[in-house]
N, C-alpha and C positions, 0 to 999 in steps of 0.2 A: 501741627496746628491744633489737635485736638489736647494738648495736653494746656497748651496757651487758653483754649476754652473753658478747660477745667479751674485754670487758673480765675476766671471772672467769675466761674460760679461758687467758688469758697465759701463768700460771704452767706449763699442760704445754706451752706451746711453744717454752718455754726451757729444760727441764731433761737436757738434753743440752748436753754440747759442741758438735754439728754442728747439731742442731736453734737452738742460741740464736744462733749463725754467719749459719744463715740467715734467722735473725727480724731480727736485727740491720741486715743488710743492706739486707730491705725495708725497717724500722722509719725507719732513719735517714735512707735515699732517702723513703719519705713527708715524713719533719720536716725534711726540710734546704731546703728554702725557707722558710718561719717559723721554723730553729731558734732566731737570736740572741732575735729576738722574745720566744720561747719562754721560754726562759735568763735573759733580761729580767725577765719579766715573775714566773716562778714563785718566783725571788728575792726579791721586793718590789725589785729593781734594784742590789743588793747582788752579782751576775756577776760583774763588771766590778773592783771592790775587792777579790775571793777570790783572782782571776786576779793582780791585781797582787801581794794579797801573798806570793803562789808564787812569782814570779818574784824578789819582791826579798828572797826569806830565801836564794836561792841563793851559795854563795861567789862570789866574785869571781874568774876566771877571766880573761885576758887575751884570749886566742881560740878558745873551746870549740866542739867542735864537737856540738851539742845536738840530741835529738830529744825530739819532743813524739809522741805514742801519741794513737789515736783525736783527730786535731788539730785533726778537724769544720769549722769555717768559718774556722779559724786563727787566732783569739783571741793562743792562748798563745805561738803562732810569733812572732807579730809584739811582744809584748811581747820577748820572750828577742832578737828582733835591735833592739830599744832598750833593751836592758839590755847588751848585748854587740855593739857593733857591727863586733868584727871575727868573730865568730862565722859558725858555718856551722852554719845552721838547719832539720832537715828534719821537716816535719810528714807525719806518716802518719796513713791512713785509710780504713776496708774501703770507702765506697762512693766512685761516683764524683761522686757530685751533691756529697757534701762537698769532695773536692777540688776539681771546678770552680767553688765558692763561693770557695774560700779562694784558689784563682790568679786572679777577677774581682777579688780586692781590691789588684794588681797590687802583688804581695809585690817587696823591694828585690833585689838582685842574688846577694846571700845567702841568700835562703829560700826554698826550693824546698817544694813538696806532691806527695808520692807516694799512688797505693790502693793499698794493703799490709795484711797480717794483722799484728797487734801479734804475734803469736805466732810470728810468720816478719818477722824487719823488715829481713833484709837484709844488716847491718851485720857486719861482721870481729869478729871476736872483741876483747873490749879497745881498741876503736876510737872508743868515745863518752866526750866529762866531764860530760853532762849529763843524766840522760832525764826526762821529763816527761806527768803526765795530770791533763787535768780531766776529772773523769766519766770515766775511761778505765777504770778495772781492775773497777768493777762492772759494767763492759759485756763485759769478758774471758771469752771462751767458754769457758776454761780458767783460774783465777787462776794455780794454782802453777806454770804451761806459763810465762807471762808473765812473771813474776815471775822463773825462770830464764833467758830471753831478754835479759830488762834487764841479772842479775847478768852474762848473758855478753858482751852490749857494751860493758859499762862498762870504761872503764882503772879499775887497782886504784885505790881511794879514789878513786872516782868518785861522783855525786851524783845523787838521784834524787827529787824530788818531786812528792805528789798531791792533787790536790784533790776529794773526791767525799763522797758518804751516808756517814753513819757509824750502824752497824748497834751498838742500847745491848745489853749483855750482863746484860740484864734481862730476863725474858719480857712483863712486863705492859707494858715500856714499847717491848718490840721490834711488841706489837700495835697499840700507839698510834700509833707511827711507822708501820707499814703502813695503816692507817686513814686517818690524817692524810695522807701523801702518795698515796694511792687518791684521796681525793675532791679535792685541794688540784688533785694533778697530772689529774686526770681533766677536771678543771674545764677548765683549761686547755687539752685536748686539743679539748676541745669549741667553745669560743671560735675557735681559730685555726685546726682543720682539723675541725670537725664530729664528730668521735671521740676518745671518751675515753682508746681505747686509747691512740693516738700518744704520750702523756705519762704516761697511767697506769704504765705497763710500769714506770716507774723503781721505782714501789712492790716491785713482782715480784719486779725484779732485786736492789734491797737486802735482800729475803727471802732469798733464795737465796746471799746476799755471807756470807762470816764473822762473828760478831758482833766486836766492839773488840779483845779479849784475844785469841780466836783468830786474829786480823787481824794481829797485833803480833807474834803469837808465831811466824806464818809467815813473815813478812817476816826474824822473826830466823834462823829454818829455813835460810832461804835464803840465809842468810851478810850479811843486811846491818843495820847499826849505827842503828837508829835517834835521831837526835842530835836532832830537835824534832817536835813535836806542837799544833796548835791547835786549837781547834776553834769554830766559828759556829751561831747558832741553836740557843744548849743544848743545843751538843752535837748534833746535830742532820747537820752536816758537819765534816768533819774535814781540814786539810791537815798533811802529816806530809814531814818529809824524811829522807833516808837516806841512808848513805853505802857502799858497796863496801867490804867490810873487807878 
């Protein structure tokens, strides 16, 4: 019962910037031993196909040099160094237990994993042709912090995209989709690590994300071009790319 409690009260322990920073960091060090599992499984096993088709709406680039945001067990890294194999690959990620997942899977001589803030990543100014998230910007303590971080390392017409929740700009259906991933993802939480929360939270966090239109219209805010849009599960997840105007 008490962990079911814990589960309603997520929603205040994310509505800060620093408060969700540090939720996040527990959160992701609890799930990053079952996360793939996780990702697996709350999918029906369709991960795995989202992630690919990220990667292969991207231009074709000769030898990019890519970052992936929140890079978790390094899925998307290792796709983007067999998409690009002269690429220079760097997956970031707050905690460290994701990192040391994603350097056990003994990445190629290109792809490095850093713990980093997506909101501080590092990179020179105009210094990236790629950047990339799955599940990354609804985990962003700050979206429109991020979202300027990315416009600032990209080189102009640079390319950017994400794979994550897509919040409907509907009310009755924005509660459906919080209901449905509350108990879907909660389920899950309970199967793999005994707590709803560890998986619930996604519900939270796409509460708290913009809904579609305001999502679209920020990304343009922030100077960048959106040139494709898909989306899986009616709509349900969205992968969108963009380019650096």
């Amino acid at each position: 019962m008490r962990n079911w409690r814990h589960v309603l009260s997520i929603g205040r322990q994310i509505d800060s910037p620093a408060k969700k920073r540090a939720f996040n960091r527990r959160h992701f060090t609890a799930a990053a031993g079952r996360y793939d599992l996780a990702t697996r499984g709350m999918s029906l096993g369709r991960d795995q196909a989202w992630k690919k088709d990220l990667v292969a709406i991207l231009p074709a680039i000769a030898e990019p040099v890519c970052v992936d945001l929140a890079s978790g067990t390094g899925d998307i890294a290792f796709l983007l160094a067999a998409r690009f194999p002269a690429a220079r690959v760097v997956g970031i990620d707050l905690t460290e237990d994701m990192v040391a997942r994603a350097r056990g899977r003994r990445p190629p001589a290109n792809v490095h994993f850093l713990c980093q803030d997506m909101t501080e990543t590092g990179f020179a100014d105009a210094s990236v042709d790629i950047v990339t998230g799955s599940y990354a910007l609804r985990n962003a303590p700050h979206l429109a912090e991020v979202l300027q971080e990315v416009y600032r390392i990209l080189k102009p017409g640079g390319h950017a995209a994400f794979l994550d929740f897509s919040k409907s700009d509907r009310p009755g259906l924005q509660r459906f989709q919080y209901r449905l991933l509350k108990g879907w993802c909660g389920l899950w939480g309970v199967l793999l690590h005994g707590d709803p929360a560890i998986h619930a939270y996604i519900a939270d966090s796409l509460r708290q994300f913009p809904a579609l239109e305001d999502y679209h219209r920020l990304l343009r805010h922030c100077d960048f071009e959106i040139i494709q849009a898909r989306f899986f599960y009616l709509g349900l997840l969205e992968l969108v790319l963009v380019r650096k105007q």
